[in-house]
C-alpha positions as CSV (number, residue, x, y, z in Angstrom):
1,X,13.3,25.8,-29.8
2,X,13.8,21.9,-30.3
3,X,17.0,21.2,-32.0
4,X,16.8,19.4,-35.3
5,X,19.6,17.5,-37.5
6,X,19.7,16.4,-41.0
7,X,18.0,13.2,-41.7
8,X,20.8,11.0,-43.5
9,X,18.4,8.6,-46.0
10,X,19.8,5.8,-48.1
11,X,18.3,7.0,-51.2
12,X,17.8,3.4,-53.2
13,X,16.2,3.4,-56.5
14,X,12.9,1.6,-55.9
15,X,14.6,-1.9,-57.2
16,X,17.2,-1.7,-54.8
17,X,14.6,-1.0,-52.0
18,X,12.6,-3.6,-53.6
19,X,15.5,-6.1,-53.2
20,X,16.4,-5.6,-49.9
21,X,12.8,-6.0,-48.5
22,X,12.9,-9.6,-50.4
23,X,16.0,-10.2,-48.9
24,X,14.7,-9.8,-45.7
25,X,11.6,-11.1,-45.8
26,X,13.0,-14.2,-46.8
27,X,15.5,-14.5,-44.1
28,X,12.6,-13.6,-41.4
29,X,10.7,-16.4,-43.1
30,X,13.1,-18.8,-41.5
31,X,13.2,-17.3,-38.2
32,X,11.5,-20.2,-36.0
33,X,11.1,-20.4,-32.1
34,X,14.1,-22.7,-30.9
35,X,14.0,-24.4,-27.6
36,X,17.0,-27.0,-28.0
37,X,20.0,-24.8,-28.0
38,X,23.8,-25.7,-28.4
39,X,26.5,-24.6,-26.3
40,X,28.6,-22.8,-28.5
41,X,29.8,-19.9,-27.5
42,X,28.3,-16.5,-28.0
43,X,30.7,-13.6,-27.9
44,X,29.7,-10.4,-25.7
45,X,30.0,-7.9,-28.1
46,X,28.2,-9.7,-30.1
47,X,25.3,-9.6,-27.7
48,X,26.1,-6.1,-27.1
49,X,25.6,-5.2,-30.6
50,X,21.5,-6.9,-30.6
51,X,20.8,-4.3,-27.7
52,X,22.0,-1.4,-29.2
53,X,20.2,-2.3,-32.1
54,X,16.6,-2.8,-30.1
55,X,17.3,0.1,-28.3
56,X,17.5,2.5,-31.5
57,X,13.5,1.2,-31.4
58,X,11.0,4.2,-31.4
59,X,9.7,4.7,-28.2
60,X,7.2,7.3,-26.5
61,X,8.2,11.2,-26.5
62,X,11.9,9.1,-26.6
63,X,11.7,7.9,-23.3
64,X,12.9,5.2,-24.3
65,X,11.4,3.3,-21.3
66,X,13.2,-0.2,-21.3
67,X,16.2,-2.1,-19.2
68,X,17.8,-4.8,-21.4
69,X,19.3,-7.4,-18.4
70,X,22.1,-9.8,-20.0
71,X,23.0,-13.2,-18.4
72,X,25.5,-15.2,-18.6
73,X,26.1,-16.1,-14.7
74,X,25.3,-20.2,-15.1
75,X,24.3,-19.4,-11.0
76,X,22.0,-16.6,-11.9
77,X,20.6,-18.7,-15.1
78,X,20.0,-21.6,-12.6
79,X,17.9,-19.2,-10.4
80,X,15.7,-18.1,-13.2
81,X,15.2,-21.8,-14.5
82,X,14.0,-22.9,-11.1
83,X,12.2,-20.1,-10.3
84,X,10.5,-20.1,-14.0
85,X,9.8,-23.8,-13.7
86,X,8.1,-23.1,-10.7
87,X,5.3,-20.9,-11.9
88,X,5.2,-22.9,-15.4
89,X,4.6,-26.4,-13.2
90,X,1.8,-24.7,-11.5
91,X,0.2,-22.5,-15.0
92,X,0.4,-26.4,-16.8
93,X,-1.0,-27.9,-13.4
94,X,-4.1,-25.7,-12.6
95,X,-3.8,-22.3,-14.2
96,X,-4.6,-23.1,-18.3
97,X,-7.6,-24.5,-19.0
98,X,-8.1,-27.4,-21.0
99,X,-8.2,-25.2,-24.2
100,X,-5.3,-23.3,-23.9
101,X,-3.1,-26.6,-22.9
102,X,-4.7,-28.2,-26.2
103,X,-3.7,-25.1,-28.6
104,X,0.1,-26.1,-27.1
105,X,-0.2,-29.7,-27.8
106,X,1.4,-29.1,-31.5
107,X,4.4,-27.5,-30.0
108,X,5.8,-30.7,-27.2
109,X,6.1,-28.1,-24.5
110,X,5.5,-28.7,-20.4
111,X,6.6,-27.0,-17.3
112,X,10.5,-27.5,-17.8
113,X,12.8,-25.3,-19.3
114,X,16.4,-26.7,-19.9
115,X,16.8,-24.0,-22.2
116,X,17.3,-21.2,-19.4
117,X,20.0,-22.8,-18.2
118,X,21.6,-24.0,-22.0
119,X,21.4,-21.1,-24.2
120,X,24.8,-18.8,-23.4
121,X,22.9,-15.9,-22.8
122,X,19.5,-14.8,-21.2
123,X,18.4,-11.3,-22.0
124,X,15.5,-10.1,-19.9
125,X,13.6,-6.7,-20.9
126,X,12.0,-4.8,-18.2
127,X,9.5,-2.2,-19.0
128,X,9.6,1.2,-17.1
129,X,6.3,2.8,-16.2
130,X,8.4,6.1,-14.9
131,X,12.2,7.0,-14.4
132,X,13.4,7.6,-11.1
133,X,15.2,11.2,-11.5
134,X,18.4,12.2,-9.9
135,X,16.7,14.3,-6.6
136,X,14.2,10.7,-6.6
137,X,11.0,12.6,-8.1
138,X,9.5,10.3,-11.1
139,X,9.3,11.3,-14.8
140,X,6.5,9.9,-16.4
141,X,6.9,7.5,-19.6
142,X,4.2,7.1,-22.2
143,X,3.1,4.1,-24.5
144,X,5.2,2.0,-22.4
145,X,4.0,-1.5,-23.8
146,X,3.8,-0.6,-26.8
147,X,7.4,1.0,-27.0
148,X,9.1,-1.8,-25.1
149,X,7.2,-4.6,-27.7
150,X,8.8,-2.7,-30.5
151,X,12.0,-2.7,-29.5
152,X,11.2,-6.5,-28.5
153,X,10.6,-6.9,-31.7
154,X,14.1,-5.3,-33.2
155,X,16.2,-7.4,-30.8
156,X,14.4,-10.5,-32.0
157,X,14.8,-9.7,-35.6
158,X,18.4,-8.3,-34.9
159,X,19.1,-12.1,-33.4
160,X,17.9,-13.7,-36.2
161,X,19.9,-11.8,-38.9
162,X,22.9,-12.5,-36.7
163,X,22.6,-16.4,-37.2
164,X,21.2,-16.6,-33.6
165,X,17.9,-17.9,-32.4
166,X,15.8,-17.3,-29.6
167,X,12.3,-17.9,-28.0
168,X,10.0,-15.4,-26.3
169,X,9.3,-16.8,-23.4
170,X,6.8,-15.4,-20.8
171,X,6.1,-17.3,-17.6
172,X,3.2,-16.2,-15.6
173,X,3.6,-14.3,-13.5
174,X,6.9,-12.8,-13.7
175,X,7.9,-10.9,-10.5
176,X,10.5,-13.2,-9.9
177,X,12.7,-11.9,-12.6
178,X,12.9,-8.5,-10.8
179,X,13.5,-10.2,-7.5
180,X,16.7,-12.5,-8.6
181,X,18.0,-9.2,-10.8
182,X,17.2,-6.9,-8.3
183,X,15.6,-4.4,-10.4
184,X,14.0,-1.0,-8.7
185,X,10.6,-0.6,-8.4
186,X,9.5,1.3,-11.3
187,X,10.9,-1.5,-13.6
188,X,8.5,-4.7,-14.2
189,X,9.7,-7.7,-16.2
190,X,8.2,-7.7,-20.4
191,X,9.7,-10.9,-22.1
192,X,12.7,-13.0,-21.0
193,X,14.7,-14.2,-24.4
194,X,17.3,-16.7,-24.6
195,X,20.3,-16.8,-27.1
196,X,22.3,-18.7,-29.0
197,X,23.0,-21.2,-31.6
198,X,20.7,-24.4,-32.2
199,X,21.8,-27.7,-31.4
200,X,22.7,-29.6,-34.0
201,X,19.7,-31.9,-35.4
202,X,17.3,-29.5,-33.7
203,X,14.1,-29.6,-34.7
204,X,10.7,-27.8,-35.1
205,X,7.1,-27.9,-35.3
206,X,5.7,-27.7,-39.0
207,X,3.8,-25.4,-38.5
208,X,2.1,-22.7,-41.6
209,X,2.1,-19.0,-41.1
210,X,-0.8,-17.2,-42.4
211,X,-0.6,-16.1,-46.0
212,X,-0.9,-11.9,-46.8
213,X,-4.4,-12.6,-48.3
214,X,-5.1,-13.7,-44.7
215,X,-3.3,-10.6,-43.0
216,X,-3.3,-7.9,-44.6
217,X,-6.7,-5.9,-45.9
218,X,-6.2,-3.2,-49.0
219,X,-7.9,0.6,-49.6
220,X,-6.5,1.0,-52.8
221,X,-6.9,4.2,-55.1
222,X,-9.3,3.7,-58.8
């Protein structure tokens, strides 16, 4: 028989949950892609704290199918922004077509990437198709993707509310992530994030997220 525990709910009155959905929805309204980062400091456990609290993400039959990689090694960060540039150089040179590079124009990016090397950290999630068991047979994983872009999605939101910023950043392709990190074989890179503070007098596109009229669609009752 599976083993079962008391669940330990907050129990808010519905203004109280009210509230705190307010309060975070307007600090997640904030949350904006940075690419000009300052070199303060991030401390480890700090860092170490956003992981645990993507990897408390739901995830398929709880495999919880995801390898958080954290970098700090300037050398190692170097590697990446070379090796990233590389592929980006050749995606803006002959890979996008003329439609995807004019859907960028609003946002000032090309094919370099200063921020690899500038933001403190570097956290790179792999995603696991199978775990590699003890004896070396393979345990399947399930709703892989879709597990790793939730927890994705709790270490992003987990940065934000820390005061941090990041950018998901997704150069195309990405084996070279597994190669400089020596990952195993049944690991494949999902996003590669970097973290820290924003330089002072950064600034960002003005850009308008959709309104929930545009988003969201209602089946009410009478």
């Amino acid at each position: 028989m599976p083993k079962f525990i008391p669940f330990q709910a907050q129990n808010l009155s519905a203004e109280e949950s009210l509230k705190k959905a307010l309060e975070l929805e307007a600090l997640m309204e904030k949350r904006r892609s940075i690419r000009l980062f300052s070199e303060r400091p991030v401390a480890k456990e700090l860092v170490q704290s956003l992981v645990r609290t993507a990897s408390s993400a739901p995830s398929g039959a709880h495999k919880q199918p995801w390898t958080f990689c954290i970098i700090s090694d300037p050398e190692i960060k170097q590697q990446i922004r070379q090796a990233a540039e590389k592929e980006e150089y050749e995606s803006y040179s002959n890979r996008m077509s003329e439609e995807w590079l004019e859907a960028l124009k609003p946002f000032g990016t090309n094919w370099e990437k200063p921020f690899l090397e500038r933001a403190p950290y570097l956290i790179v999630i792999f995603k696991k198709s199978y775990d590699i068991l003890p004896d070396g047979s393979r345990s399947k994983n399930y709703y892989v993707n879709e597990s790793v872009g939730l927890a994705a999605g709790f270490l992003i939101s987990a940065i934000h509310q820390a005061g941090l910023v990041t950018l998901t950043h997704t150069p195309s392709p990405m084996n070279f992530l597994q190669e400089i990190l020596q990952r195993p074989k049944n690991e494949k890179p999902f996003l590669l994030l970097p973290i820290g503070y924003a330089a002072e007098g950064c600034e960002v596109p003005d850009l308008r997220r959709k309104s929930l009229d545009e988003v969201a669609l209602y089946w009410e009752a009478d």
